[in-house]
C-alpha positions in Angstrom: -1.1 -15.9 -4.9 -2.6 -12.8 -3.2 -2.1 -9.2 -4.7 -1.5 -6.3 -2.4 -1.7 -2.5 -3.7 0.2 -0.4 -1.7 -0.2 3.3 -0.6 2.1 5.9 0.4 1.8 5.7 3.7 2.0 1.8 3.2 5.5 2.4 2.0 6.9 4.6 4.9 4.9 2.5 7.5 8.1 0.0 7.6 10.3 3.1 8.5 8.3 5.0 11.0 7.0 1.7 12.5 10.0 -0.7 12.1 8.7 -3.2 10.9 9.5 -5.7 8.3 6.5 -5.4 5.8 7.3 -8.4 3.4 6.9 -10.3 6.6 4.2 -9.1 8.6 1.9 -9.0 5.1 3.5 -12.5 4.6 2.1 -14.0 7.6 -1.8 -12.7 7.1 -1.6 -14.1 3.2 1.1 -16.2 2.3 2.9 -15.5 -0.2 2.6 -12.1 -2.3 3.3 -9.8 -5.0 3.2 -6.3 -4.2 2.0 -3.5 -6.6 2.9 0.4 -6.7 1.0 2.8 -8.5 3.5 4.7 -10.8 2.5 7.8 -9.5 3.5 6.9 -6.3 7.1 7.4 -7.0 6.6 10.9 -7.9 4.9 11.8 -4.5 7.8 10.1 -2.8 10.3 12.1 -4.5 8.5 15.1 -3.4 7.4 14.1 -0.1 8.7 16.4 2.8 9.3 13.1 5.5 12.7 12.0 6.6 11.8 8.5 5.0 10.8 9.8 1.5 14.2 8.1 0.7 14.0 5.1 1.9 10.5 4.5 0.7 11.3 5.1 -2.6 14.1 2.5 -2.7 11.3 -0.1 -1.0 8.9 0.7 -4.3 11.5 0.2 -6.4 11.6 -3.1 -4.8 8.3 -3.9 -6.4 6.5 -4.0 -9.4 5.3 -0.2 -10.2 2.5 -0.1 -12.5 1.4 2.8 -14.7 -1.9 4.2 -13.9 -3.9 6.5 -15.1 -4.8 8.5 -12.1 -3.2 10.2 -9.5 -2.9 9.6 -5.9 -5.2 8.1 -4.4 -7.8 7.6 -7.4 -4.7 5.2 -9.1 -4.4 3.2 -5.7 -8.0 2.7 -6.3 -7.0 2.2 -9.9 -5.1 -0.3 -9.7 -6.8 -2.3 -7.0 -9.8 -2.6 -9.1 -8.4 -3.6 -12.2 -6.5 -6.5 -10.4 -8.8 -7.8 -8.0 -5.9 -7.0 -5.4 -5.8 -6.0 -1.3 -5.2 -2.7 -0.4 -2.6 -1.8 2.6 -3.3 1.4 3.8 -3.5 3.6 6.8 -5.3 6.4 5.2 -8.8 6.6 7.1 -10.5 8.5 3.8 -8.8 5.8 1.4 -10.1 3.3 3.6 -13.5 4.4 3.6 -13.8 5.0 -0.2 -12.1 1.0 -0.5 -14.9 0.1 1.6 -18.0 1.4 -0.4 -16.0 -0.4 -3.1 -16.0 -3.7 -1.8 -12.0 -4.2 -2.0 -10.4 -5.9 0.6 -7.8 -4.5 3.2 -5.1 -4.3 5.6 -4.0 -1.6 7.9 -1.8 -1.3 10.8 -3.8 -1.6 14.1 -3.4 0.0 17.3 0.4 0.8 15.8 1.3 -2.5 16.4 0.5 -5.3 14.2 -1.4 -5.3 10.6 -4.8 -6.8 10.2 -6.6 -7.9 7.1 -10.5 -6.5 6.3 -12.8 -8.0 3.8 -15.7 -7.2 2.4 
């Protein structure tokens, strides 16, 4: 079973894009489990976005990991240290996950989610 680290942005994408995220990441990889960087919660308690809310309840959904970085240094974390995908939308995130040879998946042309690899 595949591993999937998820972002911020990964966990408001289902709100702002309607879409089911289980599902759509479901159909690139099979069957899943889905990590969130502990720190996570804390920027999604503080985050300024009408889905904040609802985000949160959809971590809390999923396994939350302690990490011992922040942002996105404990997405990086966490991917690392499990071998694990990346879902992301973050352009700058991306590119650092690139030099790093982890695998991802982002939402493409604000549609549908594809998978990269290295």
């Amino acid at each position: 079973m595949q591993t999937v680290v998820l972002d911020t942005n990964a966990l408001l994408m289902p709100f702002e894009m309607r879409m089911n995220l289980d599902l759509s990441v479901q159909n690139l990889l099979g069957e899943v489990d889905f990590l969130v960087p502990g720190p996570l919660i804390g920027e999604l308690k503080h985050l300024d976005n009408k889905y904040a809310r609802a985000a949160l309840e959809l971590a809390r959904r999923y396994e939350i990991v302690p990490t011992e970085e922040t942002g996105d240094n404990a997405v990086i974390e966490l991917a690392l240290k499990t071998g694990a995908y990346v879902l992301t939308n973050d352009k700058f995130l991306r590119s650092r996950l690139r030099k790093l040879k982890v695998p991802l998946i982002y939402l493409r042309s604000g549609t549908h989610l594809v998978v990269e690899r290295p």
